[in-house]
C-alpha positions in Angstrom: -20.2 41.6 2.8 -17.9 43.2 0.2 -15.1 43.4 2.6 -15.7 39.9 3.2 -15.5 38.1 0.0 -12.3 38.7 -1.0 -11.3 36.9 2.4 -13.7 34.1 2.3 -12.4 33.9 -1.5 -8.4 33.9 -0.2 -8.9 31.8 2.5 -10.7 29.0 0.1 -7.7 29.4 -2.4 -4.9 28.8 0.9 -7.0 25.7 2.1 -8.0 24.5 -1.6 -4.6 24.7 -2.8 -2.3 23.6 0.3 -4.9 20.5 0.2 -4.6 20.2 -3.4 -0.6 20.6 -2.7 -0.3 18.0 -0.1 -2.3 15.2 -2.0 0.1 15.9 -5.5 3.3 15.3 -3.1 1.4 12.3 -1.7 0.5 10.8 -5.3 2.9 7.5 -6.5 3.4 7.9 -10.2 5.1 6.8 -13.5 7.3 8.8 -15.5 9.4 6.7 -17.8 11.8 4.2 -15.6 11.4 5.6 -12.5 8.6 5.9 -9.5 8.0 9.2 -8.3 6.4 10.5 -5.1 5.3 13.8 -6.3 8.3 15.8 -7.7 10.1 13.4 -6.5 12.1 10.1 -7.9 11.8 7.4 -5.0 13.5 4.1 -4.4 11.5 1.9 -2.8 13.3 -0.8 -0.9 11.7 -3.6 1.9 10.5 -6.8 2.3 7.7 -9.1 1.6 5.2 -10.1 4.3 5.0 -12.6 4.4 5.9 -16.7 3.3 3.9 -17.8 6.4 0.7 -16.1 5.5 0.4 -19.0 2.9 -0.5 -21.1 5.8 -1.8 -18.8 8.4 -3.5 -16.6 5.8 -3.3 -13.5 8.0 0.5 -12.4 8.1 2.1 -12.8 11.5 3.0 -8.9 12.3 2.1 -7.0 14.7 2.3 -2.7 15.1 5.5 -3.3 16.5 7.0 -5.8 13.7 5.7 -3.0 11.2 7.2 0.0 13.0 10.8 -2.1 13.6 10.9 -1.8 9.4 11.1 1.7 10.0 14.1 1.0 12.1 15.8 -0.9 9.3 15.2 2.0 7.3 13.2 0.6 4.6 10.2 2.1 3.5 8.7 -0.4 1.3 6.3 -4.1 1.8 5.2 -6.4 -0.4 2.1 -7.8 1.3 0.4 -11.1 0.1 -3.2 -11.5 -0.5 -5.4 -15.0 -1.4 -7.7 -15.7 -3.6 -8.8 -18.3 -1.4 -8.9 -16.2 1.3 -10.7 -13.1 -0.7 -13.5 -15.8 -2.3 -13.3 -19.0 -0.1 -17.1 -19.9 -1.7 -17.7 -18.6 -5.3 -19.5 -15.5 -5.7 -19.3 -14.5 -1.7 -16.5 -12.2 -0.5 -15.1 -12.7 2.9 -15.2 -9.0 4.2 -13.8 -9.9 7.8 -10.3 -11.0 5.7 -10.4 -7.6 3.9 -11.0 -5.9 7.4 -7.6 -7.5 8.7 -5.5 -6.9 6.0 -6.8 -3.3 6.5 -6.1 -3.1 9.8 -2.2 -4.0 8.5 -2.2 -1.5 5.9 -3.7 1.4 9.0 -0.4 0.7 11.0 1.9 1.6 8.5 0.5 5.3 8.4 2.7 8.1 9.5 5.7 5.6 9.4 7.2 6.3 5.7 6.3 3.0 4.6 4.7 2.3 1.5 2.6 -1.1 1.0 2.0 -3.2 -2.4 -1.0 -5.3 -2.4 -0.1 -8.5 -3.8 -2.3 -11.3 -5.5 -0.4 -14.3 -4.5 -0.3 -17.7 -5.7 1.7 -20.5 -6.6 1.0 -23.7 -7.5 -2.2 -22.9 -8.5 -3.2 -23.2 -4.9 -2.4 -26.8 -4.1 -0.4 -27.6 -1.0 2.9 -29.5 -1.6 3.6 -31.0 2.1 7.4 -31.3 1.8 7.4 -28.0 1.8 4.2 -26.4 3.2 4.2 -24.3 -0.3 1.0 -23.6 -2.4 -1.3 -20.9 -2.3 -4.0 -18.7 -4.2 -6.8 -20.2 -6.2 -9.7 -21.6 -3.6 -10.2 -25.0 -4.2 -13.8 -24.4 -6.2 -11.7 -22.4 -8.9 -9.8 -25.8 -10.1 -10.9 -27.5 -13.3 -12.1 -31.2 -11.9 -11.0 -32.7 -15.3 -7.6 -32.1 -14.6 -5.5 -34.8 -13.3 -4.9 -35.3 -9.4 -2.0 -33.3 -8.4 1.0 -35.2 -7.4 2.7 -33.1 -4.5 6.1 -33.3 -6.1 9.3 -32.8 -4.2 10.6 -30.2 -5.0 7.9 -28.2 -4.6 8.4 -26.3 -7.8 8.6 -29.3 -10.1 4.8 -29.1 -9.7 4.4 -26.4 -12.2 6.1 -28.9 -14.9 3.6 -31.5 -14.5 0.4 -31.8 -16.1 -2.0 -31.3 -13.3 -0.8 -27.7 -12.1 0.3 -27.3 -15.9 -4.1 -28.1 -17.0 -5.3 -26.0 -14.4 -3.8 -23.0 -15.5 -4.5 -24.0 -18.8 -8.2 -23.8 -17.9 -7.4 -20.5 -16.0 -6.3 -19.0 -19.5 -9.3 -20.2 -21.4 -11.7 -19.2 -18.8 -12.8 -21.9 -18.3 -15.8 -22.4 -15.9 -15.2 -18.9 -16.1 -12.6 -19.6 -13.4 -10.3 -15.8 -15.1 -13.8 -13.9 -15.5 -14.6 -14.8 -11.4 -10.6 -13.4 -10.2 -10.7 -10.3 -11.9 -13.9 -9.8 -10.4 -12.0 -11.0 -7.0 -9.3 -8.3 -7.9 -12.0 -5.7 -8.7 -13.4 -6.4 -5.2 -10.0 -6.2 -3.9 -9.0 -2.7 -5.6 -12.5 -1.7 -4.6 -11.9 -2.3 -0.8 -8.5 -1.2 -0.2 -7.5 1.8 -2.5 -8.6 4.7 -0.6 -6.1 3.3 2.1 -3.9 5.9 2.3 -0.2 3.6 2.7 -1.5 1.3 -0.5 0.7 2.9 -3.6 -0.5 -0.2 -6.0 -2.0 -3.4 -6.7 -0.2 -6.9 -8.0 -2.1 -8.4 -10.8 -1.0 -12.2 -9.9 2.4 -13.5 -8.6 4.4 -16.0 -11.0 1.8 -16.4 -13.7 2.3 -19.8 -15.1 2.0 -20.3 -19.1 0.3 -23.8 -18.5 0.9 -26.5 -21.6 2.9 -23.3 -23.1 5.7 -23.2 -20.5 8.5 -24.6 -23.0 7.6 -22.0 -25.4 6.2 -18.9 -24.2 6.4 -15.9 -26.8 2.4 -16.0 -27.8 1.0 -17.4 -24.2 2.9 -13.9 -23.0 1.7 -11.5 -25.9 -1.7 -12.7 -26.3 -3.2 -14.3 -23.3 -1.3 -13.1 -20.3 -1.1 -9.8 -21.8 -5.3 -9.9 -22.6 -6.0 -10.8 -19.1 -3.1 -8.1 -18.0 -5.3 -5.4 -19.8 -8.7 -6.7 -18.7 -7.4 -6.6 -14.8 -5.6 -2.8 -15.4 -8.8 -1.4 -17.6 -11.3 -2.6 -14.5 -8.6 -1.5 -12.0 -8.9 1.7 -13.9 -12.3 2.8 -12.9 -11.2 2.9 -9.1 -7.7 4.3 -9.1 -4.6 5.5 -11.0 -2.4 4.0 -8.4 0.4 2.1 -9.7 -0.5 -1.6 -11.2 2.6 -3.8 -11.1 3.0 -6.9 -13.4 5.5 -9.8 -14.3 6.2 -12.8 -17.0 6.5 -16.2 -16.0 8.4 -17.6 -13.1 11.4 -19.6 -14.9 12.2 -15.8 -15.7 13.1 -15.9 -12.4 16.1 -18.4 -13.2 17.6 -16.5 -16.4 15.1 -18.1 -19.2 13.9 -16.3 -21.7 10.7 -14.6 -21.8 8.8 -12.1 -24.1 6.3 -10.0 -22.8 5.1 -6.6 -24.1 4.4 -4.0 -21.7 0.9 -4.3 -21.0 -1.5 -0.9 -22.0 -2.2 1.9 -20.0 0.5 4.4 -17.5 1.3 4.0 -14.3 2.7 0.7 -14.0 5.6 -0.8 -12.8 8.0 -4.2 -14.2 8.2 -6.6 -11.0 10.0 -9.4 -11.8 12.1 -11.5 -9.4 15.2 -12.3 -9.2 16.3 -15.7 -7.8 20.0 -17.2 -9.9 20.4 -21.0 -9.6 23.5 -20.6 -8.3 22.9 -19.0 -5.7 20.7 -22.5 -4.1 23.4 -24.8 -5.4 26.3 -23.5 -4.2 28.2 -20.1 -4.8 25.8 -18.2 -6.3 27.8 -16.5 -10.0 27.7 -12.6 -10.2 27.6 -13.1 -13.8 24.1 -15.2 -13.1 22.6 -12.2 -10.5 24.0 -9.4 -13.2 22.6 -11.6 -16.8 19.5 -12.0 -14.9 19.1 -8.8 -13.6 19.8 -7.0 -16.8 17.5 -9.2 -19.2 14.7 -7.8 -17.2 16.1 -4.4 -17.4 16.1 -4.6 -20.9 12.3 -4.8 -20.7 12.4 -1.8 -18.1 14.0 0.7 -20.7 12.6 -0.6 -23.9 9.1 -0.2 -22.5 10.3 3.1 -20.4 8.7 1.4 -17.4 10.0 1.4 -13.9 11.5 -1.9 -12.8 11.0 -3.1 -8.9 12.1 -6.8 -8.0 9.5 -8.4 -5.8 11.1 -10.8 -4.9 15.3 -12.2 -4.3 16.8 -13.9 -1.6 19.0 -16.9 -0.2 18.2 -19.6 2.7 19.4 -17.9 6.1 21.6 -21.2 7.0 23.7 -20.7 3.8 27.0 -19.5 4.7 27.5 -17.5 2.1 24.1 -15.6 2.8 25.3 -12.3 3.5 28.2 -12.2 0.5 25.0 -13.3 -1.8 22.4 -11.1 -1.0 24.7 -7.8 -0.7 25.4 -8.6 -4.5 22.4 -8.8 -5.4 21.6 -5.7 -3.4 24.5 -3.7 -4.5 23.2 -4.3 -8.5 19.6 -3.2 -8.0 20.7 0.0 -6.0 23.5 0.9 -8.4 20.6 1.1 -10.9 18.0 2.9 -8.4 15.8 0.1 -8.5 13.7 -1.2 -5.9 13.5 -4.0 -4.4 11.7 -6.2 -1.5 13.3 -9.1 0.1 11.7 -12.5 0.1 10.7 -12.9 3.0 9.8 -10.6 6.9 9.5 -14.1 8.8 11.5 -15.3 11.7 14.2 -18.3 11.6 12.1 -20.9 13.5 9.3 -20.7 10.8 11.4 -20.5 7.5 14.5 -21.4 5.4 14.3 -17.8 4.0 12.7 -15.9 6.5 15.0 -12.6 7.1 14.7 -12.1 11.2 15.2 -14.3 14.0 12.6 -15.3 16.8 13.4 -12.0 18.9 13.3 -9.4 15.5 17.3 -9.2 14.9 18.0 -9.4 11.5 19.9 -12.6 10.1 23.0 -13.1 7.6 20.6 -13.0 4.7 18.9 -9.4 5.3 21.9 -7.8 6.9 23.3 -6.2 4.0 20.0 -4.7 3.0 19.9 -2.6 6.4 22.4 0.6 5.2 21.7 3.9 3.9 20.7 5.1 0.2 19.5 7.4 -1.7 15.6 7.7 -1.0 14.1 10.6 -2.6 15.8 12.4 -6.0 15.4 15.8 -7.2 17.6 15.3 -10.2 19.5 13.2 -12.7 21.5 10.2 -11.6 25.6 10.4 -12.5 26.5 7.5 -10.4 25.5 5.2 -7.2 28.5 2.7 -5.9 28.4 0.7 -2.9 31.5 -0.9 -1.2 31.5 -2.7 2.1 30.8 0.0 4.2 30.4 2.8 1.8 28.3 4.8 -0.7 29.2 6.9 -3.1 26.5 8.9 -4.7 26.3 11.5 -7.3 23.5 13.4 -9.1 22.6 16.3 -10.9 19.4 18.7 -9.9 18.0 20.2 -6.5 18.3 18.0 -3.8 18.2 14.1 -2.9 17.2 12.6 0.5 19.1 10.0 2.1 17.7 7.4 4.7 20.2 6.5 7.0 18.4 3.4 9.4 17.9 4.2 12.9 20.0 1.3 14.2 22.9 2.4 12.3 25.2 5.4 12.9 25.6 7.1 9.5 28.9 9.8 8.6 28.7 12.1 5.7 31.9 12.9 3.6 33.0 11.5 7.7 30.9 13.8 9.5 28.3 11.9 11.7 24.4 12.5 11.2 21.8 12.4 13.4 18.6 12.7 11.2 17.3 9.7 9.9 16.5 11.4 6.6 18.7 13.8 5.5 18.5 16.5 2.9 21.4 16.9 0.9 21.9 19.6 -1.8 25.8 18.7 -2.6 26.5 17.5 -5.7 28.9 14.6 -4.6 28.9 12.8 -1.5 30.4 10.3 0.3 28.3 8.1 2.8 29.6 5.9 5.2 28.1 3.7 8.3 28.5 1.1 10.7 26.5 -0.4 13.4 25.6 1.3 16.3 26.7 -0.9 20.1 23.8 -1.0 21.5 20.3 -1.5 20.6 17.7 1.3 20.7 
């Protein structure tokens, strides 16, 4: 037995440690502005899945619409939840919802890809029929002394009129204890789903709206969205420290001001979105995208939080589509900050969606589907992008670029095979272009 311990004893350390090992290089984190996958700085980029659910409630995909990400080389979804869906009668959880949504989150493991759980809502859950738009809160949630809700065309002209305006009004107060009954939705949600093993973090809500406040939001953003910000991250606390992602009101979106403080606690991550005027009234300004972009960054390095935009995009009709969204692109990647397109749905279903009927990506998601800089091991010095080409330079070990499977990818003009590639040179230059045929 004495010439056995020490073995037994060596052979727990080996399988303790390599276990303990593997789950640290598995673990999402925060460390100032940037997400890291263990030692590891990561840029996240995908899409969000999807604008359809709104209506269908369980996204479209299949397996194989999951694992053709993988081909674009992203490594990153957005995925929409519902209230209504979660709770459709107050107090009772719908656990065959939860089960779906599951088996969604199951087929993304062993592919690279990384899943946000998002809250969605807009509207306050009210369906504007021009547009088929409206999601989140169920129906029992709404305040029944609010005025009848207009439907509004368009859609988003809804939020500036009193009945969507009093109901989140009422949301705010807690009314009926309408806040008190989600976060104990969200607790249900965090409860269910954060042991899955592609999950990295949780949405609080999507495009909070300040309610009467919405024409002046500094104190609805620092004293009731923030409260209700720390009351959802201090419950979400006694299940996980996966990431927690938040946002500011929507109008954000456009270039107005906002206000908000960064909410308490680590491990969270600035999601704002990113959607210039512009860019749906005609040529969209760079001078919009970049004022946008960096008013939100400001909040990113004054709170040494990590930024990821949830949301961007342009209408797949718009002839300009592709010139648009590779700006917008090329700005959040020069900055090594993620981003999900808006939104994995095919042409015959939606303006925005990014595919068409048969999975081939449009004018509007083209540019996204290149090569970059996945994992870091170092200090940035510089990331350009030009039509075809990416110049990238760091300081440290290593970095790890992800070249898409459809694309045939050269290396200071020396062509790679590897869809990730390892690259310990200081300076590189990457180049691509499409491959002829499809795989």
């Amino acid at each position: 037995m004495k010439r056995l311990y020490p073995l037994s004893v060596l052979f727990f350390t080996l399988f303790y440690c390599n276990g303990k090992n593997k789950i640290e290089s598995e673990k999402f984190w925060q460390n100032k502005i940037y997400i890291y996958k263990g030692e590891e700085k990561i840029l996240l980029r995908g899409v969000n899945i999807a604008h359809t659910a709104k209506r269908t409630i369980i996204p479209w995909v299949q397996r194989e619409d999951i694992e053709r990400l993988r081909k674009f080389g992203l490594n990153f979804i957005r995925l929409t939840l519902f209230w209504s869906a979660v709770e459709p009668e107050r107090g009772k959880y719908d656990k065959n919802y939860i089960e779906k949504i599951r088996e969604i989150l199951r087929w993304v493991d062993g592919l690279g890809i990384y899943v946000l759980i998002d809250l969605h809502q807009d509207i306050y859950g009210f369906h504007a029929t021009h547009s088929n738009e409206g999601d989140g809160p169920p129906e029992w949630a709404r305040d029944p002394e609010c005025p009848p809700f207009k439907d509004l065309d368009p859609w988003m002209l809804n939020y500036l009129d009193e009945s969507v305006s009093c109901q989140f009004e009422s949301f705010w107060n807690d009314k009926n204890g309408v806040q008190t009954a989600y976060i104990n939705m969200f607790e249900y949600v965090v409860q269910q789903l954060h042991n899955e093993k592609g999950v990295i973090g949780f949405e609080i809500i999507n495009e909070p709206w300040p309610g009467y406040e919405w024409n002046d939001t500094e104190k609805w953003e620092n004293e009731k969205l923030r409260e209700f910000y720390n009351k959802v991250i201090k419950i979400t606390r006694k299940y996980t420290q996966k990431l927690i992602f938040y946002e500011t009101h929507p109008l954000s979106d456009f270039g107005y001001p906002f206000y908000l403080q960064k909410p308490d606690g680590n491990n969270l991550v600035y999601a704002p979105h990113i959607y210039p005027i512009s860019a749906f009234l005609g040529s969209q300004s760079q001078t919009d995208t970049l004022s946008i972009f960096n008013k939100h960054l400001e909040h990113s390095l004054k709170y040494e939080v990590p930024m990821l935009v949830g949301e961007y995009g342009v209408a797949w009709e718009d002839p300009e589509a592709y010139e648009k969204v590779k700006e917008q692109i090329d700005i959040f990647d020069s900055n090594f900050v993620g981003s999900a397109v808006w939104s994995y749905d095919k042409s015959s279903k939606y303006d925005l969606a990014i595919i068409d009927d048969f999975g081939n990506p449009l004018s509007n998601f083209v540019p996204v589907i290149r090569p970059y800089p996945e994992f870091l091991k170092g200090e940035i010095k510089n990331i350009k992008y030009l039509q075809n080409e990416l110049t990238f330079e760091y300081e440290g070990d290593y970095f790890v670029l992800r070249c898409p499977k459809i694309l045939d990818c050269f290396i200071d003009s020396e062509k790679v095979s590897e869809e990730q590639i390892k690259i310990s040179k200081k300076k590189v230059s990457v180049s691509w272009r499409w491959k002829d045929t499809k795989e």
